[in-house]
Every structure is written in C-alpha cells, then in structure tokens.
C-alpha positions, 0 to 999 in steps of 0.5 A: 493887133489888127483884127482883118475879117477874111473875105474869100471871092470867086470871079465867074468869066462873062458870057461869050455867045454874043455878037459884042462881050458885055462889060462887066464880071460876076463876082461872088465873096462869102461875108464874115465880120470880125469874130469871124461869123457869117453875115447873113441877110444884110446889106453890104456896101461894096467899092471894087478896084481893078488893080494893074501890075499888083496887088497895090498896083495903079486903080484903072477902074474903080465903082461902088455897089450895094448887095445882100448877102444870102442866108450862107453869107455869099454876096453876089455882083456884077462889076461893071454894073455899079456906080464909077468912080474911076475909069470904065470896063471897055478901057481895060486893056485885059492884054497888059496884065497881071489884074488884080480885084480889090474889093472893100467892104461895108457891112452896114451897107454904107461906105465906110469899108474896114474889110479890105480883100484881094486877088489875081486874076489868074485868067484873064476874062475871055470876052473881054480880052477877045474884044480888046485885042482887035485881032482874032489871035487870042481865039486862036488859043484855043489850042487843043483844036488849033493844030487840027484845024484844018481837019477839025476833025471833025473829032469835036464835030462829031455830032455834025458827022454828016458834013464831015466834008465841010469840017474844014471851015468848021474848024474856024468856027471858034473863031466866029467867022465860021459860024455862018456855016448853020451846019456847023453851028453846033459846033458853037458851045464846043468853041465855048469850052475852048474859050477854056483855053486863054486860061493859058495866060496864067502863067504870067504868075512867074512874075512874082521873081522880080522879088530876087533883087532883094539881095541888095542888103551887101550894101553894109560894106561901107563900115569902110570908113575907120580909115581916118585913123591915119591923122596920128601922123602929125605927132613927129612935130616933137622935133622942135626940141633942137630949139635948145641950141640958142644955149650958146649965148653964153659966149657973152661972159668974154665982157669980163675983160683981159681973162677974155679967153678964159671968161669962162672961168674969168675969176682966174683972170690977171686982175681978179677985180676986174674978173668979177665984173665977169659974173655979171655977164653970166647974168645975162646968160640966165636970159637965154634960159627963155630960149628953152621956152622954145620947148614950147611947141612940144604941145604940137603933141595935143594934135594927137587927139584926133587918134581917137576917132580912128578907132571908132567904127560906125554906118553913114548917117548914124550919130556917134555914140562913145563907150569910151574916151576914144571909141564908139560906134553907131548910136539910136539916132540918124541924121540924113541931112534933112530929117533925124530918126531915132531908133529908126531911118528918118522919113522926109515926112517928118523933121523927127521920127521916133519909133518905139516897140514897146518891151513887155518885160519892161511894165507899163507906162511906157511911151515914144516920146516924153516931155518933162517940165519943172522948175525951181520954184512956182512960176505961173503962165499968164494966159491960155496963148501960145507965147504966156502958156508953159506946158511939158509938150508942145506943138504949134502950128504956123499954117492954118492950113485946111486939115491941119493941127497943133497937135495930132494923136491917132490910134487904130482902136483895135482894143477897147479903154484906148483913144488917139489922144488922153489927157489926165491928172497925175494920178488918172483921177479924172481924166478925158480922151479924143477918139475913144473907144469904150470898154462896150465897143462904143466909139467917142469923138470926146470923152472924159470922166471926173468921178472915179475917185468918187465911187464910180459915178454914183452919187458919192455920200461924202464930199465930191467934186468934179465935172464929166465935160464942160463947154464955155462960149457964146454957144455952148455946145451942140449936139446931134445924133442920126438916132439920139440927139442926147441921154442924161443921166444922174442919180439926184438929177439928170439935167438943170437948164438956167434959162428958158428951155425951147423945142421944136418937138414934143415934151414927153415924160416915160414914167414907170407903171407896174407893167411897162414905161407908158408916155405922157406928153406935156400939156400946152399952151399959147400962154405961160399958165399954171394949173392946181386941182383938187376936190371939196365937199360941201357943208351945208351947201357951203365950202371954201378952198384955200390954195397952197403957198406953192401955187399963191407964188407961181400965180401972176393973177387971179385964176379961172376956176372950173367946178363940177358938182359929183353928186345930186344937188341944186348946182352949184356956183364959184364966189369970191376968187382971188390968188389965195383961193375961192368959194362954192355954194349951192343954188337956191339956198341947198344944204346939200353934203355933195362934192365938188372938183375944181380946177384953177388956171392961172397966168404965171408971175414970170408970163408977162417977162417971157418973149420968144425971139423972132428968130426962133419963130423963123420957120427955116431956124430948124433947118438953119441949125443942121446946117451949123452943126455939119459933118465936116467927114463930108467934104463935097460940102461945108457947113454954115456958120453961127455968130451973135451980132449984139441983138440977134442969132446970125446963121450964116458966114459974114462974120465982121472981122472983130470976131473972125480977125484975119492972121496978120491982126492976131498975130499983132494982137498977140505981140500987144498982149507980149508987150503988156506982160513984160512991162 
C-alpha cells in the first residue's frame, strides 16, 4: 500500500492597493513525512502547478522553489516568485476557472518530490483577476455596496460623514476611478473588504455534477446475442431418404423369358428351365440395393452441431469458455482486435496484459505471470546469445531504441526486503535483486547475496562457497558515491587487489585505541621502497644486525641504514651493510655497553618492474573518469565513454566499430555463429 504523507495548504489572496496587482500568490503548507512528523527546520524543495478545469487538469503555469519550513513545520512561498518551468502568472486568465494548486514536495531540498498535494481554488485571486479581465465588471462584485451606489450611502463612508454630499462618486470609489476624490479616500480600505466579494465566484463548485454520466453502465444489454441458436434449422435435410425409391429396378426379372409377366415368380413359367435363367436376373437386382446407398445424405444431420453455440451466452470481446459440450460463457480473457487481457480490458499499450489481485487465503508464492521450462533429458545452450540460450522467461527487444529493454520489472517499494526485479536459485540460497530495497529502508540499484546457506554472512567454519556480486570486463566495475564511494567488509579480510593499486587521495588506516579510532596515514614516496627498524645494544663497543628473511626477500638492494646512539658513548659508525644486515662500532676503539636504533631503507625487489601509465599521470584523468561513470537520471547531458585501444585507456566516444559493431554487423555476426552451431 502507498504511504502518501499529508500535506495541508492555505493560499492568502495578493494585495490590491496598488496601481497594477503583483504576479504571485502567498502560499503556506504544514510539512509532514511519512510517519506523519512535522519536518521541523529544513529544507524543502517544492515544484508548484496551477492546474485548469481539474485536479488533473492541463498544467498553464508550472515553477520550483526552495523554502524552510519553521519550528511548527509551516512553509511559506510566494508563487510566482520561483524558478518557471511553464507559462508565467500574467498569462493566467483567472476568468476560465475552476484552478487547481499542486504542489510537490522534496523534503531534502532537491527535486526528487514524493509528496504530492492539491487544491481548488475556491475564490479566485482578486487583483489578479481585476487585472485580467480588462473591464471594471468584476469590481462591480463587490455586491453589498452595489445597489447603494448611488447613495453609498454613505453607510460605509460614514467616517467621511462631512461630504456625505459628495457620497455619490464615492461610491464608485472601490472601483478605483474614484479615488481621486482625496476626501474619499478613506473610503479605499472599505473597498479592500469589498474585494471580499469575488468570493462569490465560488460557486462554480456545482460543476462537480458532470459526474452523473456515469451511469453508462446499461451498456451490458448486449448479452443480446444468444440468438444464433437459430442454425438448428438445416436438420429437415433427412428428407433424402425418399431416394430408396430407385428399388424398382427390379422390373429387370422380365429377362426370364415367355413367364415374363410373372418374372416375379418366373419359376412357374411354361418352361421351368428356362425360368431358371430368371433368377439370374434378381442378381442384378441385388445392384440396385447400392441405391439405399443414397441414405447417405442422412449425415447432412451432423450439420446439427452448430445447435451448441446457441446455447452459449457471453459479452463481446470475451473468448468462450465451455462448462459443457454445448454450453459456455465469458472466459478470463479478452480479445479486442489488437491487444488480449487476461482477467482484465486489454490496453493498446501492451499486446498481453495480465492482472492479478493476489488472494491471501491462497499463501505465497503466488505470481501474474509464470514461465515453465523442462525437458525429457539434458539439453544444454551453446551460448549467452539470444538464438543458443534457453530460458523459461523471455523478453527481446527489436529496437535499441533510447529507454528501451529486453526485459522490464518495477515495483513501488512501499515495504521493505522487495525490488523491481529478483533473480534466484530454486531454493532462495543465493540470490540478487535490481532496484531493492532493504530490511533498513537503504534503496539498491544491485543487490545480491550468496551466503545465507552459509550462516548469515559470517565466516562459515565449514565448507563454503559462494559470491555476493561479480563483475567481468575489460573494466570491471565502477563505483561512485555523493558521499562514499565504497565500504568493504569481511571477517578474514575486507579487500584483495591482484595488480597495482592507484589513488588520486590519501591512503589512511582507522586503527582501534583504547578510547577512540585515531588516523594513520601511509607513508610516501617517489620511490617503490621498503622500511625495517629496530634496536641493538653494544658489547664492547661492538654489535651486528642481521635482518629477518621477510625484509632479505622484499629488498632489490642493499639498504641505507641510519643509526643514532641512545646513551653517552664516542659515537658510533655503520660497517659492513649488505641485503642480509650490517655492523655498528664504537668510535675510537670504545667498549662502551650504550644502545643503539637503526632504520634501513631499501629499494623494493618488484621497484625497477613498476611503471605508472602516462595516462594516469594526466592531470585531467580525475576529471575524465566523472565523466564515465555519469548519472544517466540527468538527461540534459550524457556521459563520456571508455575503451582500451591495445596500448592505452581512451575516455572518449570514438569507439572503432569492432568494439562498437552497428546492428546490421551483429545481426550477421549472430546468423554466422547460428550457422557454425548447426553444422
């Protein structure tokens, strides 16, 4: 369900003293989110609409403005005085109502609005309408005082009793011509709670009756229709059975000889042998018994059949469905000729729409639409391709045109744990979303998770495997946060880089004290060096250092070493350095038992293998990479591309076209790989 913050808005009518009524409105709201809470003391970013004829009426001024709301949650504005988007406020012919404020409401301050209000305006603004109309009329609304015009009597004018004479022009006073009368002049602010009147105009609420037309729901009467029953007619076809009369060729007997007349019975004839030739004929008799053939046509009686759909009732554009051999009725679906809707009208927008309300009493798992896919025994796809991939559910695309996709999921992410679009594995064991939002209200563009059969997301203590999100390409991914850019984290480590790593910031480490998180920044260098320290005591003047196998690997050299003596002594001096350690003595032969600290520096084994890239080094790359990874929300602009030419990064659009094929090529690169899998 839609949780619509309420959003209640008070429009005070401009001022009307002057000589030409300013262009704008006071408007004030009271702020409340979606919990319903004031929002006290911040920035509210606000696009206003002046809507004609409804509240969903044509836009004929639109503007944005920024407010901040006061310690009661009221914001206040001006319209009039923002930024335009459509239209001004002197184009406005006030006369044309009913108007309409919709105000939209962003309460960081931007311009993403979710709150969404509106109102009538219930009277219309009098300076502006005054300065619209071009004529004097609508000042003549001031009613009360009309009729007493000539008189004004004064009653109004009372406090200018003393040219009560005068009263007479006065009254035309709140029409402003009169003001030239000084005398009457007092008479102005009374003309102000006259303006009161082109309240009046609110009565143009009675429009709302135009609803009544509703009732066009009689249109069911077109069940109309059973009559086609009517077809049943053609079954008096059954009359061909009179056909049977071609019987008589039995005459053919007579051939029986001088019994002729009695070739009937032709046995009795004056020579019995020859009256048995007779039988013979009969014979051919047992011919015309094809003529019963002729019954035949009795099957005209099939034609019967259409009988059924006489008794089937049902509402144009509905697809039949039977509850019998011969009857039915209206089924889910509906065909209008150019779109089918199941268990709803079609919509021209779409070739199929199906609507679903989901049934609690039915549990979960429940879904619109549901593509099934098996087979009898393992047949793999030979590719990722849309003509050698098999899938249950699939959407394709013919046009690449701009905003446009295979396939589309969206969702109002009124609760939390939802998205537009889930993929997953049978069970829900791993699984990823896009446009997800979270159980703590956090909104995904890409989210996915493969470790919950794992314990959560801990490090499991058993066997485990699984991937949150991977990304292959040339590039592998790009991030970029107004805030954070990215958080790692991981309970054996939180990141592994395999190459060099490159910043255009400072490295700095949080590490953990006793009290608080205190900084520590990477130390530099223009050199790929590593560091040992530590600390030695002499004997006798005398001690050797002998570095750890650790630091001898890491070292594509030997090292500087810098000593300093922590005691009195002669001083001391370094002999003998090498990639396995060196050796401090004392000066002038001392014996002395002091200690001393050292610090060795070395070139890296991998520092000579270690060369930046030019193109990094190129001052603008910083700002060439905000330019690739771009808010593609912003439509007034487009982002910049990125492609590696075989030698170096290219941040630009001219890609060649064996990277950036036109659709003819890949639709002839796809028929070639078509034809290479099916020979």
């Amino acid at each position: 369900m839609k949780k619509l913050s309420f959003l209640a808005g008070a429009l005070l009518l401009a001022g009307v003293s002057f000589a030409q009524a300013p262009q704008k409105m006071s408007y004030q709201a009271v702020i409340r989110n979606a919990s319903n809470t004031l929002v006290t003391n911040a920035p509210i970013g606000m696009r206003i609409s002046v809507l004609q004829g409804s509240a969903s009426g044509t836009a004929v001024f639109v503007e944005t403005q920024t407010t901040t709301t006061n310690a009661n949650g009221l914001a206040s504005v001006k319209i009039g005085e923002g930024t335009a988007v459509t239209g001004t406020m002197a184009a406005i012919d006030w006369s044309a109502g009913p108007y309409f404020i919709k105000t939209e409401s962003d309460l960081t301050g931007g311009t993403n609005y979710t709150i969404v209000g509106s109102t009538e305006l219930l009277s219309v603004p009098y300076a502006l309408y005054a300065e619209n109309s071009g004529t004097p009329g609508p000042a003549g609304a001031t009613g009360p005082q009309g009729p007493a015009g000539a008189d004004g009597a004064t009653g109004p004018q009372g406090p200018a009793g003393a040219d009560g004479a005068n009263g007479v022009d006065g009254a035309t006073g709140p029409q402003g011509p009169a003001g030239a009368d000084g005398a009457t002049g007092p008479q102005g602010p009374a003309g102000a709670d006259g303006a009161t009147g082109p309240q009046g105009p609110a009565g143009a609420d009675g429009a709302t009756g135009p609803q009544g037309p509703a009732g066009t729901n009689g249109v069911d009467g077109a069940t109309g229709a059973t009559g086609p029953a009517g077809p049943t007619g053609p079954a008096g076809a059954n009359g061909v059975d009179g056909a049977t009369g071609p019987a008589g060729a039995t005459g053919p007997t007579g051939a029986t000889g001088a019994a002729g007349p009695a070739g009937a019975t032709g046995a009795t004839g004056p020579a019995g042998a020859a009256g048995a030739t007779g039988p013979t004929g009969p014979t051919g008799a047992t011919g015309s018994a094809g003529a019963n053939g002729a019954t035949g046509p009795t099957g005209a009686n099939g034609a019967t059949g259409p009988t059924g759909p006489g008794t089937l009732t049902g509402t144009t554009n509905y697809m039949i469905k039977f509850t019998s051999a011969t009857g039915g009725g209206n089924s889910q679906m509906q065909d209008n000729g150019t779109g089918i809707g199941v268990n709803i009208t079609p919509a021209t927008q779409y070739r199929m729409y199906v609507y679903n309300q989901q049934l609690t009493v039915n549990g979960d798992g429940q879904a619109t639409l549901f593509g099934y896919r098996t087979r009898d025994s393992q047949n793999d796809g030979t590719g990722y391709a849309q003509s050698v991939a098999n899938d249950a559910t699939r959407g394709f695309n013919f046009w690449g045109d701009l905003y446009t996709f295979g396939v589309g999921g969206w969702n109002y992410n009124d609760y939390t744990r939802c998205g537009g679009t889930f993929g997953s594995e049978v069970s829900g064991t791993y699984w990823g979303s896009l446009g997800y939002r979270s159980s703590a209200l956090l909104n995904y563009g890409v989210y996915g998770s493969a470790a919950y059969a794992s314990g959560g997301g801990l490090l499991p203590s058993q066997a485990s495997n699984g991937v949150g999100g991977g990304f292959f390409g040339t590039f592998g991914a790009f991030t970029h946060g107004s805030v954070i850019g990215q958080i790692n984290k991981g309970d054996l480590f939180a990141s592994y880089n395999i190459g060099d790593v490159y910043t255009s910031g400072k490295n700095v480490e949080m590490v953990a004290t006793e009290s608080k998180m205190v900084p520590a920044y990477a130390a530099t260098s223009t050199e790929a060096t590593v560091y040992k320290k530590g600390t030695i005591q002499l004997v006798n003047g005398v001690a050797t250092v002998a570095f750890d196998a650790n630091y001898v690997a890491l070292l594509g050299e030997n090292p500087v070493v810098t000593i300093t003596p922590m005691g009195e002594c002669n001083g001391v001096y370094i002999t003998g350095v090498t990639k396995n350690g060196f050796t401090v003595k004392e000066l002038n032969g001392g014996t002395s038992t002091v200690q001393v600290s050292w610090i060795a520096v070395g070139n890296r084994v991998d520092a000579n293998s270690t060369e930046v890239p030019a193109f990094i080094q190129d001052p603008t790359f910083d700002g060439n990479m905000e330019k690739v990874l771009f808010n593609d929300g912003n439509k007034e602009q487009s982002g910049e591309g990125i492609w590696w030419d075989g030698k170096t990064i290219q941040m630009n659009k001219n890609y060649p076209a064996s990277i950036n094929p036109s659709r003819e090529e890949k639709t002839r690169m796809l028929e070639e790989a078509a034809k290479r899998n099916n020979k």
